[in-house]
Chimera marker file (.cmm) of the C-alpha trace (Angstrom):
<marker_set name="trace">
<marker id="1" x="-14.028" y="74.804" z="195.088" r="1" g="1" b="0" radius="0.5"/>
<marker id="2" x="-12.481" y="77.060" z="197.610" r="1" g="1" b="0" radius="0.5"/>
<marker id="3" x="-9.599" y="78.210" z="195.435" r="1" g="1" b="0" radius="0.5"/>
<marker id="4" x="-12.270" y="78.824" z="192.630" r="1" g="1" b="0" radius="0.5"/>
<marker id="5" x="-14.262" y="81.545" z="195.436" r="1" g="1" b="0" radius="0.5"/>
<marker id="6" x="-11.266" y="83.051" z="196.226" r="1" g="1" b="0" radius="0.5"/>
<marker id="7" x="-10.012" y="83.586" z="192.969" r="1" g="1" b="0" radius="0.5"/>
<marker id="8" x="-14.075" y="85.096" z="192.029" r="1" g="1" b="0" radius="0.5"/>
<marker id="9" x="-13.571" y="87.794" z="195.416" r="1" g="1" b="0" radius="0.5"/>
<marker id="10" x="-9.606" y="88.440" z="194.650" r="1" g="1" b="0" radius="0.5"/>
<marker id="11" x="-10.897" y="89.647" z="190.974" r="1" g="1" b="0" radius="0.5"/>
<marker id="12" x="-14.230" y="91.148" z="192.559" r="1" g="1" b="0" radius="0.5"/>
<marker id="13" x="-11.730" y="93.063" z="194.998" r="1" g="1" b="0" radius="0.5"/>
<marker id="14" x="-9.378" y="94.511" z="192.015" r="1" g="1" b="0" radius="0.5"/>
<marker id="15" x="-11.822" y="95.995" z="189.759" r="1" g="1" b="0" radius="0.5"/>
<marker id="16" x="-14.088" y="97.182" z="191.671" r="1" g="1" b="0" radius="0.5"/>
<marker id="17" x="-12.192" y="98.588" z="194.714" r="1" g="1" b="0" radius="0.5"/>
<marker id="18" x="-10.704" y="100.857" z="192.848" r="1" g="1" b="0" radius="0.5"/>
<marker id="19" x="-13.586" y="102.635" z="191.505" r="1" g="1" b="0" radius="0.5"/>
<marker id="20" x="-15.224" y="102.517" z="194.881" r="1" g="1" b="0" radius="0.5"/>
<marker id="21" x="-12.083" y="104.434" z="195.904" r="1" g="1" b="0" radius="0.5"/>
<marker id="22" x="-12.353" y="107.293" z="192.956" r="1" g="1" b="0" radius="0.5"/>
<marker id="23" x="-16.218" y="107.254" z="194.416" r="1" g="1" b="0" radius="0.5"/>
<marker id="24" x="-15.554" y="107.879" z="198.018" r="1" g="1" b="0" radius="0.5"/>
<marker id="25" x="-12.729" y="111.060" z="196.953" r="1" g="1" b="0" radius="0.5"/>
<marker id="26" x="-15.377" y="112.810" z="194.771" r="1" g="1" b="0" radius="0.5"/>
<marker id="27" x="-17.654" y="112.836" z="197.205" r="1" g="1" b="0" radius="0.5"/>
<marker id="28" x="-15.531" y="113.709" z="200.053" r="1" g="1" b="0" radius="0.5"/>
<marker id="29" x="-14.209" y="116.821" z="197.444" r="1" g="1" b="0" radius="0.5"/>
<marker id="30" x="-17.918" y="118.009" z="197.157" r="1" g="1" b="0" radius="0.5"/>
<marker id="31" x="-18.807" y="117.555" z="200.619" r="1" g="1" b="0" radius="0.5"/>
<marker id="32" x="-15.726" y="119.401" z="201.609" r="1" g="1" b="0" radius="0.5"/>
<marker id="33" x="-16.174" y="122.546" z="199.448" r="1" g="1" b="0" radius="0.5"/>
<marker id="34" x="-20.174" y="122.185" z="200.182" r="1" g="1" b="0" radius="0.5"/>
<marker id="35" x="-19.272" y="122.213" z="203.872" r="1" g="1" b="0" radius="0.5"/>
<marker id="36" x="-16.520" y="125.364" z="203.762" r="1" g="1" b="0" radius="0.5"/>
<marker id="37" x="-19.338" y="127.523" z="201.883" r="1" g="1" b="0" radius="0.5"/>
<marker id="38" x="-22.004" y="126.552" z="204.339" r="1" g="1" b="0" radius="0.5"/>
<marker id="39" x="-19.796" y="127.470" z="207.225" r="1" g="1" b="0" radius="0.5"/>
<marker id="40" x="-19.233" y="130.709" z="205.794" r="1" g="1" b="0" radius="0.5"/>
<marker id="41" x="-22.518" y="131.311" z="204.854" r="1" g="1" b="0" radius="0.5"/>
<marker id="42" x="-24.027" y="131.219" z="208.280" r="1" g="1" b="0" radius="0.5"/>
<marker id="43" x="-23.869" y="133.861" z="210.421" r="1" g="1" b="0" radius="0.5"/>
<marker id="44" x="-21.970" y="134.197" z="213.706" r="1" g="1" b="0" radius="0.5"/>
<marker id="45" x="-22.942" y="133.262" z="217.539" r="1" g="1" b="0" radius="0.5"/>
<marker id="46" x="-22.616" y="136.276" z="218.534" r="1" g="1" b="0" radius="0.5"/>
<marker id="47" x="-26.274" y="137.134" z="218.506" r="1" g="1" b="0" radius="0.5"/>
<marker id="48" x="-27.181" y="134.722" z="221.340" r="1" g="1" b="0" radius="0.5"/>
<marker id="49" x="-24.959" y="137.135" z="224.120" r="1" g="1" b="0" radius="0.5"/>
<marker id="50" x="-28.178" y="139.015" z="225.239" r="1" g="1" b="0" radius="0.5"/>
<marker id="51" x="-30.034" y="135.352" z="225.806" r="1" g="1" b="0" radius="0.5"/>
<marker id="52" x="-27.836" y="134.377" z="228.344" r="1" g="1" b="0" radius="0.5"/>
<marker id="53" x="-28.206" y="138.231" z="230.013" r="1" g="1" b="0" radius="0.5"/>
<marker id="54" x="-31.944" y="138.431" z="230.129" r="1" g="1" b="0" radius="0.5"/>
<marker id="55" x="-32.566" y="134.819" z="230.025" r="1" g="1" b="0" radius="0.5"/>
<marker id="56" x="-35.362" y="135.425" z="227.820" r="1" g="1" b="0" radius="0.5"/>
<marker id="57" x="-36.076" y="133.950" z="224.317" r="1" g="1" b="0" radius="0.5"/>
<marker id="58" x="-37.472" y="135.218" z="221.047" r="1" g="1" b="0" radius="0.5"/>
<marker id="59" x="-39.533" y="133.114" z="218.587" r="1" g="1" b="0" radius="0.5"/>
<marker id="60" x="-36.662" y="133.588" z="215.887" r="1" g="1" b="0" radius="0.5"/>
<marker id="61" x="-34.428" y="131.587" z="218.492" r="1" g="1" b="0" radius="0.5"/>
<marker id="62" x="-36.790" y="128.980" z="219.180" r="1" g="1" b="0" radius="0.5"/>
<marker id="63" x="-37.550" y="128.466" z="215.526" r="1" g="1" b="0" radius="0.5"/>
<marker id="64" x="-33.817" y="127.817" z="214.380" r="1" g="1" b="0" radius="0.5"/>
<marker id="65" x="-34.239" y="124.536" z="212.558" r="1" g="1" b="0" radius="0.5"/>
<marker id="66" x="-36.753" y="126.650" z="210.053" r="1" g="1" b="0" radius="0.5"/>
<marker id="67" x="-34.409" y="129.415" z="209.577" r="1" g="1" b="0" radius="0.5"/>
<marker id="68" x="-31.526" y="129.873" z="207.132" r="1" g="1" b="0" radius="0.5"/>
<marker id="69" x="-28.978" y="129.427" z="209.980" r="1" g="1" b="0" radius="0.5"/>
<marker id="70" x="-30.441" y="126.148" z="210.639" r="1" g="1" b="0" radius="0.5"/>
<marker id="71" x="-30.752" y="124.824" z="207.377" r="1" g="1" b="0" radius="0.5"/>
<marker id="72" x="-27.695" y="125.521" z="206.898" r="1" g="1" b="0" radius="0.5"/>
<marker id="73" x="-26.110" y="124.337" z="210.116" r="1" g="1" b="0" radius="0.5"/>
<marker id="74" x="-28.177" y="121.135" z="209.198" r="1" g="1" b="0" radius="0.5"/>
<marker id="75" x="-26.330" y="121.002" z="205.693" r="1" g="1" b="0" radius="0.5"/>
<marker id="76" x="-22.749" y="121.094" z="207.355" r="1" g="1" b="0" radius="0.5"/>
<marker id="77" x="-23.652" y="118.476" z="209.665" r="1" g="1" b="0" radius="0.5"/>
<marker id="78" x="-24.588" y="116.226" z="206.716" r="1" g="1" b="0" radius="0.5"/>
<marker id="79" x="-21.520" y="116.947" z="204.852" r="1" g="1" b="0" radius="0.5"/>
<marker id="80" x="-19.163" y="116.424" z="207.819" r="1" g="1" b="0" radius="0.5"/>
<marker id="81" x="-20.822" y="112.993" z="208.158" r="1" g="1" b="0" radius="0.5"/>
<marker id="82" x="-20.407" y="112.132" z="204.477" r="1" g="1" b="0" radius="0.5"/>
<marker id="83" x="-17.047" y="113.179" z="204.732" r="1" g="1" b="0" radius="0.5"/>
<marker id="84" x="-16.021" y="110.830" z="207.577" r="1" g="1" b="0" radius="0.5"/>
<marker id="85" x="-18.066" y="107.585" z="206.302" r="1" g="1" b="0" radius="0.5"/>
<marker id="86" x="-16.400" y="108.268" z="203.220" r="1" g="1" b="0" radius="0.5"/>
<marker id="87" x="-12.585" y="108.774" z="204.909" r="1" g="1" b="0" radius="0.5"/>
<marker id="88" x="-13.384" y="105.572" z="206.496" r="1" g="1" b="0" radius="0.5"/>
<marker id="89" x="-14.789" y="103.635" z="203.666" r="1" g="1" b="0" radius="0.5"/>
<marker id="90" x="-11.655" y="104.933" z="202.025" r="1" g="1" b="0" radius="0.5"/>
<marker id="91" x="-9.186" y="103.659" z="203.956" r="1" g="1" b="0" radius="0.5"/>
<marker id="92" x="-11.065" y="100.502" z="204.707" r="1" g="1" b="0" radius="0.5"/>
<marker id="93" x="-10.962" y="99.389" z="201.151" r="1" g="1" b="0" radius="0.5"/>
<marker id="94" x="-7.197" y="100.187" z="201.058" r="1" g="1" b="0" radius="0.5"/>
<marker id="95" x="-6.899" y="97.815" z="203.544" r="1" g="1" b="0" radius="0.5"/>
<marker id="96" x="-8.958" y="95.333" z="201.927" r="1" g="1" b="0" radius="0.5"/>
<marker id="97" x="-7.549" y="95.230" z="199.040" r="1" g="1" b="0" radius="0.5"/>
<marker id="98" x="-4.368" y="95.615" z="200.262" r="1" g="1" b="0" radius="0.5"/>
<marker id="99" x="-4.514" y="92.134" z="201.887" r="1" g="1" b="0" radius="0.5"/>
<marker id="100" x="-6.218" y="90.068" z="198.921" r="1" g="1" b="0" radius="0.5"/>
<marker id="101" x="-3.469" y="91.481" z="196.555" r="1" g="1" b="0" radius="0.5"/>
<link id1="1" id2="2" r="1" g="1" b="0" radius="0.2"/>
<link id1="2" id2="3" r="1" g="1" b="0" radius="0.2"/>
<link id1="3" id2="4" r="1" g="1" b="0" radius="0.2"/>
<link id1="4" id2="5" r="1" g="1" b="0" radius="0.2"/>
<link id1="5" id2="6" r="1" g="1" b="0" radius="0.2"/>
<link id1="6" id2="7" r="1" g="1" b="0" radius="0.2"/>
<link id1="7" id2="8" r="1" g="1" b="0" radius="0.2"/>
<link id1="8" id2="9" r="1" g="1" b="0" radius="0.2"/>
<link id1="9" id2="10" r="1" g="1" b="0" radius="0.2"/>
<link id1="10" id2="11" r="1" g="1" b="0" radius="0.2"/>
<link id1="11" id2="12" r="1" g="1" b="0" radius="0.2"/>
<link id1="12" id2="13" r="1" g="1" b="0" radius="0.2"/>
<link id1="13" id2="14" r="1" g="1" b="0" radius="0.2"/>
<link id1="14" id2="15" r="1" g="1" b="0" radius="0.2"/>
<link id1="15" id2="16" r="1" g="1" b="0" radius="0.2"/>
<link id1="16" id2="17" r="1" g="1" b="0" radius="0.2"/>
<link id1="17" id2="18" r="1" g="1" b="0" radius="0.2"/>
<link id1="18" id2="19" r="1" g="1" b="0" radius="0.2"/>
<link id1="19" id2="20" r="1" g="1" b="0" radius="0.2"/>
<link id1="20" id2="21" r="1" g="1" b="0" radius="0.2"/>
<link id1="21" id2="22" r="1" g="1" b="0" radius="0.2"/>
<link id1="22" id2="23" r="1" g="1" b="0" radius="0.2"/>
<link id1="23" id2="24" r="1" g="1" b="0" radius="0.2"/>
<link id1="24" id2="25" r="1" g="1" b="0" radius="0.2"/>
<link id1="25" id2="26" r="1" g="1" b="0" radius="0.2"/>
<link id1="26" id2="27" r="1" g="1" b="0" radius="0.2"/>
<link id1="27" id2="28" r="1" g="1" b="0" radius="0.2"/>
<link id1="28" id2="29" r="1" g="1" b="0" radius="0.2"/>
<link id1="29" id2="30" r="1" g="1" b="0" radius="0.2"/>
<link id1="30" id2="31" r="1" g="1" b="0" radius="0.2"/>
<link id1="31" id2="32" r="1" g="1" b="0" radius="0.2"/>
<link id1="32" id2="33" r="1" g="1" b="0" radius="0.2"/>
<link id1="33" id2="34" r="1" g="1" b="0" radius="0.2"/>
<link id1="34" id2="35" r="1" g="1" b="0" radius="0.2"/>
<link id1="35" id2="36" r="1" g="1" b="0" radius="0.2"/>
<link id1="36" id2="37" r="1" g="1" b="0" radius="0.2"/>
<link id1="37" id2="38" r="1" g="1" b="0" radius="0.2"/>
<link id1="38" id2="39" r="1" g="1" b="0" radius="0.2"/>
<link id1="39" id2="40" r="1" g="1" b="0" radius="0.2"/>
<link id1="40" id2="41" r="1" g="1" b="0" radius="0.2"/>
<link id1="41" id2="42" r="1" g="1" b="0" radius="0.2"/>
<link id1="42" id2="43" r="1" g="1" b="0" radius="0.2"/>
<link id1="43" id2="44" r="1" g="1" b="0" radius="0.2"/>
<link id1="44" id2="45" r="1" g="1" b="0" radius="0.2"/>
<link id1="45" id2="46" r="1" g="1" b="0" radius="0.2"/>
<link id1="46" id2="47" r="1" g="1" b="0" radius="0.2"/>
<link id1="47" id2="48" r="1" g="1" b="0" radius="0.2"/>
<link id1="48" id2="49" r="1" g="1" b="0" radius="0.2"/>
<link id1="49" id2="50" r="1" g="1" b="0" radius="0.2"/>
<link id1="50" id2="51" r="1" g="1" b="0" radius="0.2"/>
<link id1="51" id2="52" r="1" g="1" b="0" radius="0.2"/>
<link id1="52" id2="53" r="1" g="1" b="0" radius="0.2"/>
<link id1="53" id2="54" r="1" g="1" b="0" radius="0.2"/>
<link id1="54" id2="55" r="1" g="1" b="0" radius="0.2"/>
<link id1="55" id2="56" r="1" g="1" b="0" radius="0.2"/>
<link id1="56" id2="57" r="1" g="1" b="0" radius="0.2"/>
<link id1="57" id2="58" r="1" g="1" b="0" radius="0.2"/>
<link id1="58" id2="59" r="1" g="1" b="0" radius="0.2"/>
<link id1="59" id2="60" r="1" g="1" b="0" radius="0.2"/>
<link id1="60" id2="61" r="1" g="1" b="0" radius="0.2"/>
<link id1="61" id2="62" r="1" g="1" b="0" radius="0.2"/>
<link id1="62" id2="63" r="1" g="1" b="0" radius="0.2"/>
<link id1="63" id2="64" r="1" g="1" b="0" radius="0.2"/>
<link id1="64" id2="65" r="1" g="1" b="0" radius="0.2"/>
<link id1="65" id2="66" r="1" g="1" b="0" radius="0.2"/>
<link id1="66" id2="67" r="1" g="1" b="0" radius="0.2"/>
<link id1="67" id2="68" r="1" g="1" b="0" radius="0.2"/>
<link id1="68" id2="69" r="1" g="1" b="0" radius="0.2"/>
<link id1="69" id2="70" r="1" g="1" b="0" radius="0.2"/>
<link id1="70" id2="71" r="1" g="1" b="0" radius="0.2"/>
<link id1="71" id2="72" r="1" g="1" b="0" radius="0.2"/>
<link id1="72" id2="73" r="1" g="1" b="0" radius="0.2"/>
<link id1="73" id2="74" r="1" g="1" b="0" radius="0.2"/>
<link id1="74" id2="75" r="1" g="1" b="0" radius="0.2"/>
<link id1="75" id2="76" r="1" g="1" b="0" radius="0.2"/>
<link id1="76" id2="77" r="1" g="1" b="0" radius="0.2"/>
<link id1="77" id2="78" r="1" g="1" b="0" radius="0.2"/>
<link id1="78" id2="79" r="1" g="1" b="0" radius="0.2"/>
<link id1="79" id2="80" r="1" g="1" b="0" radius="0.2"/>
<link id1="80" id2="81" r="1" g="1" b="0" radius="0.2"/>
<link id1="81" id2="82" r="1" g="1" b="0" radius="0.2"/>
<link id1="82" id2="83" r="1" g="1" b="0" radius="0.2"/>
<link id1="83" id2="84" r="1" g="1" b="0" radius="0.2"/>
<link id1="84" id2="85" r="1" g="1" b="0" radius="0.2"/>
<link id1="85" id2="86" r="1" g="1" b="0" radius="0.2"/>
<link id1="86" id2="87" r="1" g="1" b="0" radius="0.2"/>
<link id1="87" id2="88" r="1" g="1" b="0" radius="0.2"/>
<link id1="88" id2="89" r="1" g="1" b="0" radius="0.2"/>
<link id1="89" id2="90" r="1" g="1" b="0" radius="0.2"/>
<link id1="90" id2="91" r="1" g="1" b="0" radius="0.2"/>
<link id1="91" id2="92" r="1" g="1" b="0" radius="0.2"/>
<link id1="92" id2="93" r="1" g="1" b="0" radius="0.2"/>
<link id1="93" id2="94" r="1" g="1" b="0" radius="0.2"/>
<link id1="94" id2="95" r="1" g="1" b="0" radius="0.2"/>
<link id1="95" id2="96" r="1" g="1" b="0" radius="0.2"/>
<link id1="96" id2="97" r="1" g="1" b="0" radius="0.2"/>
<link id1="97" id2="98" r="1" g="1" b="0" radius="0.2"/>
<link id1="98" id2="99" r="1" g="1" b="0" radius="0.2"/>
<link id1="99" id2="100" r="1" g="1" b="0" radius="0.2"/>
<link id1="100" id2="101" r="1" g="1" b="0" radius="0.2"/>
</marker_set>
């Protein structure tokens, strides 16, 4: 009975692995160019200098997260995220079926 389970998950582990690890590179591929135009799409930090001077804030900087900037500092954080589940999910599944071959 035992031999019969392991033989199901060995043949469970070679087919589908392997599509799980096409999966994971796609998305890490669209995260990664996703994340490299976000990043350049934003604008730089340099704006926030006069802040720290006066010590006094505008509504624009206390409104970020509605902004462009923040969207799309919220964008790259999403992608990096996807793209180190997916590294790890990677690699995890190399190991996996690494060891049941």
């Amino acid at each position: 009975m035992l031999s019969i389970m392991l033989a199901a998950s060995n043949d469970f582990v070679t087919t589908v692995f392997p599509v799980l690890r096409y999966i994971f590179l796609v998305l890490i591929f669209i995260s990664s160019i996703t994340m490299i135009i976000t990043t350049l799409m934003q604008s730089s930090a340099d704006e926030n200098g006069a802040t720290a001077v006066t010590g006094q804030e505008s509504y624009y900087s206390q409104n970020k997260g509605e902004s462009r900037d923040g969207k799309l500092k919220r964008i790259t954080t999403i992608c990096a995220i996807i793209i180190a589940t997916c590294t790890v999910l990677y690699f995890v599944s190399l190991l996996i079926n690494g060891y049941s071959a």
